[in-house]
C-alpha positions, 0 to 999 in steps of 0.5 A, a space after each residue: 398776340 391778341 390775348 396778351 393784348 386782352 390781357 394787358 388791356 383788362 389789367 389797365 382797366 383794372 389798375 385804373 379802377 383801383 386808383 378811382 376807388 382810392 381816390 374817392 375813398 381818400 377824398 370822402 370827408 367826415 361830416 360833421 354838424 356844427 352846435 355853436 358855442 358853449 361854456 363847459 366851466 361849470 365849477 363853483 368859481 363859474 361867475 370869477 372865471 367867465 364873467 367877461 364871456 358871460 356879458 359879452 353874450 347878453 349883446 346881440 348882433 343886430 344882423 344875425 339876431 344872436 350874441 356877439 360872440 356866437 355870431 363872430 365865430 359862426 362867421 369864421 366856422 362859415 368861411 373856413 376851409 376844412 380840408 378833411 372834413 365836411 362841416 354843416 354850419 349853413 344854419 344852427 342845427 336842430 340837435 333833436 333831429 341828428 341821425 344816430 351816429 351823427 358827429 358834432 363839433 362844438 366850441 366850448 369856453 374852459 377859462 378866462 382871466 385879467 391881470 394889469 400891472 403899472 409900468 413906471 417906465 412907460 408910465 402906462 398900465 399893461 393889461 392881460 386877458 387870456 382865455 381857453 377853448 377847447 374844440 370838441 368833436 363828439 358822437 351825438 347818439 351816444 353823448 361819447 366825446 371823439 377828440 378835444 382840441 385845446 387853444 387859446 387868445 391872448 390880448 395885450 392892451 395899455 392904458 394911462 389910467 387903471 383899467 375899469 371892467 368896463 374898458 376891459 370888456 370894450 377892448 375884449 369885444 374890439 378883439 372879437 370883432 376887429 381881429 378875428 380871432 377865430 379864424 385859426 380854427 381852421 388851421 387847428 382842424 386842418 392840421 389834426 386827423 379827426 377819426 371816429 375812433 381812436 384805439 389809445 388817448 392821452 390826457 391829463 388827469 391828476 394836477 397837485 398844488 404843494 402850499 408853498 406856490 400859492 404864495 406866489 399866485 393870485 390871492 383865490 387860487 387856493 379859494 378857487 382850487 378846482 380852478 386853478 388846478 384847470 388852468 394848469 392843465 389847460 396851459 399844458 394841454 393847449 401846448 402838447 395838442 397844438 406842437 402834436 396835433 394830438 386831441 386830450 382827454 380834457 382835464 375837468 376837476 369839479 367838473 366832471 359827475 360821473 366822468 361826463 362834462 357838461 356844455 351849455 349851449 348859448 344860442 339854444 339853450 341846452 345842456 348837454 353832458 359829454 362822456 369822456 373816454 379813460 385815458 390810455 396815457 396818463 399825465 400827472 403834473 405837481 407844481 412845487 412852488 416859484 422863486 425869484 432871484 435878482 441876477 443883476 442890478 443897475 441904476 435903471 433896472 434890475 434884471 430878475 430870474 424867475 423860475 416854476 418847478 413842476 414833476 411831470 410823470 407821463 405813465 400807463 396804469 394799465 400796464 404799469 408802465 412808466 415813460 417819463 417821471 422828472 423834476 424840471 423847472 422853468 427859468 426865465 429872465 425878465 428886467 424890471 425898472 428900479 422903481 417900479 413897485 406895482 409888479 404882477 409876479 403872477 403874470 411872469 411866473 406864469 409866462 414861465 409855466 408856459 415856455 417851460 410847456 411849450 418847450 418840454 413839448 418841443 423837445 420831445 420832436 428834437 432835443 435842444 442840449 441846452 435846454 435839457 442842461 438847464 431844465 433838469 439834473 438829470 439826462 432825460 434825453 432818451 425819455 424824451 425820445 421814448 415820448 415821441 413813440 407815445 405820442 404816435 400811437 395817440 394819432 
């Protein structure tokens, strides 16, 4: 009697001790070192393509004694909650003093961009200004990158007069300051399994442009090509990482020597250049062109279908497999005053790049009938489905 009892005492203890161990293990986090913020856009249309970032950092916080946006983002990275890992962020880092195999998270920015247009409606211009970050998780010693998190902001403004660079630079520093927009960092993290390896990725890394779609797009995307071709694969990439929570190989065309992405870093002023992993997966997108088609007309106004039409192949060379390689366009429905003649085309087909984004990622979770109809000619539903297993072996 008193050994069974014996016995069944030592494998409680036992079990208890297992389910310690366990918790514990599952409870560690990942430390990592925050670097601060940096620019990674060192093509040659640097100065067309950050120029608003790049006079915003000349203003310093007279509190922290740092540029505006360093501080702004220092402070958000300081009270977020990280739930699986532990960020050391008290006090900007001293790179040099790093442990070997030490992991680092810097916040780097890829892209930014103003349109404006007049609405004779409202009698007011619209202004636009986006721009794209990547979160970017990297070993120190070795200068290898870990995992990449794309976003990015977007702010809408009015104005009666045309906006000067000046007003646009005062609304950009209002957001900033007023509205917090780097709060949702910690949301991202806190959704995405970070790991000090991964066995399979997945990036973007082939972008073409046919001729036929520059008429449709600003007047240096052909000038600014390496550019242009960045903010596609931003735009797709921002979608398919969030809706996954999935980090991307970035896609950094003319920026990349030696498949190695540089980062400046503003508040100490290195330069650093990160390795990037070969991709698994690969993600090749070609936009073929827009068009626009008035679909219906009144008095007041005219309601226009804008379309984007891309061939999205999503393969792995190494096996020479392919797992998704369709033509599908956008459409999207928009309605115009009649007599409004300063219209920013851009901005529509634009906002069509990225629903058609948005949704091609979604439907690959669960599939919209009539999304699939209207989308592509063809039946892409089992493709899709085919996706989903990619994207679980990236995780």
């Amino acid at each position: 009697m008193r050994l069974n009892i014996y016995r069944i005492t030592l494998k409680f203890v036992i079990f208890i001790f297992l389910i310690l161990v366990n918790t514990n293990a599952y409870s560690e986090k990942l430390k990592v070192y925050y670097s601060g913020f940096s620019f990674s856009n060192t093509y040659e249309s640097n100065k067309e393509y950050s120029k608003y970032s790049s006079l915003l950092i000349k203003e310093i916080n007279p509190k922290t004694k740092i540029n505006i946006i360093s501080s702004e983002l220092n402070e958000s990275i300081g009270k977020s909650n990280f739930r699986n890992i532990s960020l050391i962020s008290d006090q900007l880092i001293d790179l040099d003093k790093l442990e070997n195999g030490s992991v680092v998270m810097a916040v780097a920015l890829q892209h930014e961009e103003f349109s404006q247009e007049y609405n004779y409606s409202s009698q007011v211009y619209n202004g636009f200004y986006d721009c794209y970050f990547e979160i970017l998780f990297y070993d120190f010693d070795t200068k290898n990158l870990i995992a990449s998190l794309p976003f990015d902001f977007e702010i809408s403004m009015l104005s009666e007069k045309k906006f000067t660079q000046n007003e646009i630079l005062k609304r950009i520093k209002d957001f900033y300051l007023e509205d917090r927009p780097f709060n949702r960092i910690e949301n991202i993290i806190n959704n995405f399994d970070l790991k000090r390896k991964y066995n399979l990725r997945i990036g973007i890394t082939n972008v073409e442009i046919d001729d036929r779609a520059f008429n449709d797009m600003p007047l240096n995307s052909k000038k600014y090509l390496n550019a242009t071709k960045n903010l596609l694969a931003q735009t797709f990439s921002k979608r398919f990482s969030y809706i996954h929570n999935i980090s991307m190989v970035p896609y950094t065309e003319g920026q990349v020597i030696g498949n190695a992405m540089k980062l400046r870093f503003i508040q100490s002023n290195e330069i650093y250049s990160l390795k990037l992993p070969n991709p698994d997966f690969h993600i090749n997108l070609r936009l073929k062109g827009f068009k626009k088609v008035l679909a219906k007309s009144s008095p007041s106004e005219n309601l226009y279908v804008y379309g984007s039409f891309f061939d999205i192949k999503i393969h792995q060379p190494e096996i020479d497999q392919v797992y998704f390689d369709e033509a599908l366009r956008g459409v999207t429905k928009v309605k115009i005053p009649i007599n409004q003649s300063e219209i920013n085309h851009w901005r529509k087909y634009f906002y069509n790049i990225e629903k058609l984004f948005n949704d091609f990622s979604q439907n690959i979770i669960k599939q919209d009938p009539n999304w699939l109809k209207k989308t592509s000619k063809k039946k892409i539903k089992k493709d899709l489905k085919v996706l989903k297993k990619v994207i679980n072996k990236v995780k």
